[in-house]
N, C-alpha and C positions, 0 to 999 in steps of 0.2 A: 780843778782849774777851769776855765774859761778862755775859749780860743775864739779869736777870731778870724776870718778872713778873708779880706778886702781883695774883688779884680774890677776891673774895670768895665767887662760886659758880664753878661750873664752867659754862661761857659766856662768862661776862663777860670775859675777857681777849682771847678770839676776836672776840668783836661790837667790840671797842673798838681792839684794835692789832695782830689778826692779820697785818695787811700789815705792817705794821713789825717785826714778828719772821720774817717767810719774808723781809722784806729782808736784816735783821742775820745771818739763816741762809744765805743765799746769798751772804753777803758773807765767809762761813767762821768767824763769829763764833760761841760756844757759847750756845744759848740754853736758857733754863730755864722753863715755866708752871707757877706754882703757884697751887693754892686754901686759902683760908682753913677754909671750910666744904667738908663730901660731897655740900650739896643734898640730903640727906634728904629734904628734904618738897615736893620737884619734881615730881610726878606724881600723877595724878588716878588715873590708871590701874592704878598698881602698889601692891597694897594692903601692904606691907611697908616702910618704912622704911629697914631694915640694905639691901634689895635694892634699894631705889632707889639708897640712896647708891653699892652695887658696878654700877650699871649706867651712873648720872651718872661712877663714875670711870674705866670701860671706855671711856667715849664721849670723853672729854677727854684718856685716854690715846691714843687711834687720831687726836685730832684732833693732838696734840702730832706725834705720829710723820711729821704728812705735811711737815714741815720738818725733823725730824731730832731735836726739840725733847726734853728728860727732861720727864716730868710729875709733881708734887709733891701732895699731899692734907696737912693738917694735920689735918686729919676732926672739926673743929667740928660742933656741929649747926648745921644750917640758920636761919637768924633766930633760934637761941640764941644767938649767940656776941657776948656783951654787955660780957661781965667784964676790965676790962685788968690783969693781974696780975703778980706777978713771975714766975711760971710761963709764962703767954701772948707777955710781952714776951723771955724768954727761947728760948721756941720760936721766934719769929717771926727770934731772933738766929741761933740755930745754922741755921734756914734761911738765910739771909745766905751766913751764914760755909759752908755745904757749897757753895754757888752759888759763891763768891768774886765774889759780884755789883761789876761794876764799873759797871752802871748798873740803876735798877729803875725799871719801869711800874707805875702802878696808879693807884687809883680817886681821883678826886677828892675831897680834903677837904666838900666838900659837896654833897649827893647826895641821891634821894630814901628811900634804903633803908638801915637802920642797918649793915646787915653791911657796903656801902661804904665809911661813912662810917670805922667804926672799922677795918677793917684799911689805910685810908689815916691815922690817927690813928698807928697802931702802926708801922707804916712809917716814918714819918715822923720819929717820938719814939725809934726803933731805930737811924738810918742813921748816927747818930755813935757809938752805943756800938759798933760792931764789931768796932774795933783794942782795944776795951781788955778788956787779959790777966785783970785780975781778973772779970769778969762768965762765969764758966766755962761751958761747951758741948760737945755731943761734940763738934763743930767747934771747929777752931784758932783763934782772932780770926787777921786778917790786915789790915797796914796801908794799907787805901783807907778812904774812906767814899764808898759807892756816890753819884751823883748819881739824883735821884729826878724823873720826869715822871708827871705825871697826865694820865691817857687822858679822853676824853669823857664829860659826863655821861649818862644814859639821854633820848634825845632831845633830845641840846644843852642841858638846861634851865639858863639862867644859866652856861652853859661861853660862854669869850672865849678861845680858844689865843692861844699865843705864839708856837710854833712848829709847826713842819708838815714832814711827812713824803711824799713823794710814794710811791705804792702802785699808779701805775696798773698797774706791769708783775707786781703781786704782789696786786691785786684779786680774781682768779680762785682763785688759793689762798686766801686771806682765807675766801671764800665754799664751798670744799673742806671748810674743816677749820669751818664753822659746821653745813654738814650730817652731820658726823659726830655732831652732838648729835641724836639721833632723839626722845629723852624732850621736848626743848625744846618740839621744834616739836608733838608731839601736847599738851605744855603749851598753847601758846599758843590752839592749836585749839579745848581743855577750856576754860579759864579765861578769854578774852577775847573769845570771839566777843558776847557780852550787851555788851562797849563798845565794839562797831565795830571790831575788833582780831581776824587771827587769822595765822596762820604767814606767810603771803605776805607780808600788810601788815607784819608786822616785818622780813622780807628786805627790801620797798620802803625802808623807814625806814635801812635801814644803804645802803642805794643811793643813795640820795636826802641823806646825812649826808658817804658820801666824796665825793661831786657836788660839794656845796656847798664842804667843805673843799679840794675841788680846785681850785672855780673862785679861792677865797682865793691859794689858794698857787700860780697857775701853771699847771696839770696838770689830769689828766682825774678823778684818784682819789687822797685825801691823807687825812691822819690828823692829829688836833692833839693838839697837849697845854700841857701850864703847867707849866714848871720850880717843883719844888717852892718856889722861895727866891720868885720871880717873883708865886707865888697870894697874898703879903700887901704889893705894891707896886700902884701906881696908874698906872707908866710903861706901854706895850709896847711891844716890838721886832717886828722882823721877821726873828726866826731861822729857818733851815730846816734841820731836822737831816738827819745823814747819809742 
């Protein structure tokens, strides 16, 4: 199969389902991370913009590689990328259609950060135009329409999974390809130590998150999500994905 999956910055897909992509990679499945935005405006420290974003995309490429992974930039700006157009929902197709995504991760429909929110919006509103021939792209349309899971919100806030992934044996890479982000964490150092918050406590917090979802699901380290169809129903199961 072929997976793909869509966050919004470059991080976000690491902090949320890194384990479940070194799984599907070990399982000889082709994977694909891509970002919506460059992260632009991710650094305290780097007083240039164009060179944050080539630094944020160096770092998400070296993290993609330690699975095998391709890694993708759409090169939005940072917290601009507001507008859903026939241009944008277009791009977000022909990414699809080069991936031949037969399943896609990303951000939950509701979230604290608008870039989340909306390329889980476009996601979403994209996964059935794929097969169809008249919406042209460099990419070919091709007939699946990917199934869509939404990874964790930024500290569980209001996230319920459906299903669960076990990662204990894929844990240690998870946290590989989260330090290849170096901006992040002199981010967090910069920007959150004034609320009790700085690199460490966010490494606890992704520790402390596969804990929890592990102890749900059986295991030591797990990952949840909410099939897309699943996030406007009021039933839940207990599925455990591959």
């Amino acid at each position: 199969m072929n997976i793909l999956a869509i966050g919004a910055h470059p991080d976000d897909v690491e902090t949320m389902c890194a384990g479940t992509l070194a799984k599907y990679a070990s399982l000889g499945h082709k994977v694909f991370i891509a970002t919506a935005t460059n992260g632009n405006i991710g650094s305290a420290r780097i007083p240039d913009m164009e060179e944050i974003a080539r630094v944020r995309k160096e770092e998400a490429k070296r993290s993609a590689a330690i699975i095998g992974a391709e890694y993708i930039c759409l090169d939005y700006d940072d917290e601009m990328f507001f507008e859903i157009n026939r241009e944008t929902r277009l791009k977000f197709i022909n990414l699809v259609r080069y991936c031949k995504a037969d399943i896609i991760f990303t951000h939950n429909l509701h979230d604290y950060n608008p870039d989340h929110m909306l390329t889980s919006k476009i996601v979403n509103d994209i996964a059935v135009m794929i097969p169809i021939a008249h919406l042209k792209t460099e990419c070919e349309p091709y007939d699946v329409i990917p199934s869509i899971w939404m990874f964790e919100t930024v500290n569980s806030m209001g996230f319920i999974p459906t299903d669960y992934v076990d990662i204990t044996d894929f844990y240690d890479t998870k946290m590989k390809m989260l330090n290849c982000m170096e901006s992040q964490k002199s981010w967090m150092a910069d920007n959150y130590a004034q609320l009790g918050g700085d690199q460490e406590r966010f490494f606890d917090t992704i520790r402390i998150t596969s804990e929890f979802r592990g102890m749900q699901a059986g295991c030591k380290y797990a990952e949840g999500f909410v099939r897309a169809m699943d996030a406007f129903r009021t039933r839940m199961t207990e599925r455990v994905l591959p």
